[in-house]
Each structure stands twice: as C-alpha cells, then as structure tokens.
C-alpha positions in Angstrom: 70.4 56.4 176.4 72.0 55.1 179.6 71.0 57.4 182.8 72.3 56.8 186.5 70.7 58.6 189.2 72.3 58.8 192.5 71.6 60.6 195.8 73.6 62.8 197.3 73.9 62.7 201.0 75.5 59.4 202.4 75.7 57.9 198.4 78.5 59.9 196.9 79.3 62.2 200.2 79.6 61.8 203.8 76.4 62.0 205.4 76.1 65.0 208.2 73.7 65.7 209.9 73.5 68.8 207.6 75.9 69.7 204.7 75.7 73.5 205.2 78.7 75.1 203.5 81.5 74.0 200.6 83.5 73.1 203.4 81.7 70.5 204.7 81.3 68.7 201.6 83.6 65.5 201.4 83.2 62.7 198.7 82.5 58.9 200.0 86.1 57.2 199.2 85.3 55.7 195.4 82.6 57.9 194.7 84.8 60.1 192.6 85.9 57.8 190.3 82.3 55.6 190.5 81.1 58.7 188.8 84.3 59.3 186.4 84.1 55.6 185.3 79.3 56.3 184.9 81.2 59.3 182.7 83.5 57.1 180.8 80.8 54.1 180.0 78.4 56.8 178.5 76.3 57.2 180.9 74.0 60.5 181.6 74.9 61.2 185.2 72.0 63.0 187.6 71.1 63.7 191.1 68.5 63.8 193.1 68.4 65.0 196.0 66.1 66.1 199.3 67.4 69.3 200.6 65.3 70.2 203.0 67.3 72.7 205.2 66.0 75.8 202.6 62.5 75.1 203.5 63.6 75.1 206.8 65.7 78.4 206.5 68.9 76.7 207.9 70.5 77.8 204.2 69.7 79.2 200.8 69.7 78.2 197.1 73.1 79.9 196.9 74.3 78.1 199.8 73.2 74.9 198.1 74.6 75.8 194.4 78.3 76.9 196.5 77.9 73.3 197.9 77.0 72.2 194.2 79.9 74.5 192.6 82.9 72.6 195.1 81.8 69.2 194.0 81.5 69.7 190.8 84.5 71.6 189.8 86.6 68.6 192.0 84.3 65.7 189.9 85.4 67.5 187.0 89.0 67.5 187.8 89.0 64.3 188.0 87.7 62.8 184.7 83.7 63.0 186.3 81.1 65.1 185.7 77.2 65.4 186.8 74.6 66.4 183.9 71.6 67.3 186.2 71.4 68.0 190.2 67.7 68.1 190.8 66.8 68.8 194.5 63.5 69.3 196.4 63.9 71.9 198.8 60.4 70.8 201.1 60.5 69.8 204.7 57.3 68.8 203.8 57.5 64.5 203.2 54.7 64.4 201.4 55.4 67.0 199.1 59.0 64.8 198.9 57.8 62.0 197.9 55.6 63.3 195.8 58.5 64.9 193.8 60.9 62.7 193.7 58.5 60.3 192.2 57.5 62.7 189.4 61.1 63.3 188.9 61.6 59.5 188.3 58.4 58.6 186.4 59.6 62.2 184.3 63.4 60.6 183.5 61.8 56.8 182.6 59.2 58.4 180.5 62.0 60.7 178.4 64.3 57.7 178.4 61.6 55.3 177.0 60.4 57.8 174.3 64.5 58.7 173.4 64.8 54.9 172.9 62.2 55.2 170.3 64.3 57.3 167.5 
C-alpha cells in the first residue's frame, strides 16, 4: 500500500489566517494536479489537518465539511481525489499534538500490518 498524507492549510491551499467559508478556499498553484498525479501513481491520498477555529466557535463541523465539499468536488474534476480528511478540532496544542501523532503512529501501524498479506 502507498499512502501520502498532506496538510491542508498552506500545503495544498493558500494559507489565511482562517479559511472560514467555501469561498475562501483556493488551491496552492500545482497542488491540484500534485494530488491527481498521488491519484494516478496509486497512492491512498489523506489529510490531516488542525482545525482549530470549531473549538474556538469561530465555525462549525458543517462549516468545515462545506469547505471540505468545494475542494473535493473541484480535486475530483480534475482527475484527483482525497480518501480520508482527518482533522482535530482542539485549540488545545497538547491535545494537537497528541492526535496527530496517534493518527500517524494509527496509519504506519495499518500500513505495516496491510504489507503483511
């Protein structure tokens, strides 16, 4: 199995100081078809992502999966296509870190045991 795992803010889209709505959302020139040609090579395609702003109440989990929705449906115009968003929605950075390690140390662990069969 072949996994990438990107970011989201300031990796595949322009970093703001907060991505609030769809229409704020705008892909990093290449990123598109970066993640069309992962696609193409076989890869599993995820993201990662802190998202703060919900623990903070400056949007919801709707808000988010609207934001979520617009790049996804433009990816999958365009030959891309994302298998897993995972986001931690803490303002906590302890709590952060904490998850986006587990997240990692989750996605080696199911790779390494995949690579068994």
């Amino acid at each position: 199995m072949k996994l990438v795992i990107l970011d989201r803010d300031g990796v595949i889209n322009k970093e703001l100081k907060w991505v609030e709505n769809p229409d704020e959302f705008e892909f990093i020139d290449g990123a598109i078809e970066a993640i069309a040609n992962f696609k193409k090579a076989g890869y599993i395609t995820a993201i990662a992502t802190n998202q703060s702003h919900i623990d903070r109440g400056r949007f919801t989990v709707a808000d988010l999966d609207a934001i979520h929705d617009k790049m996804l449906k433009e990816l999958r115009a365009n030959g891309g296509d994302i298998d897993k968003i995972v986001y931690c929605p803490s303002f906590d950075n302890m709590i952060r870190l904490f998850i986006a390690r587990a997240l990692i140390i989750t996605i080696l662990v199911v790779n390494q045991i995949r690579e068994c069969y």
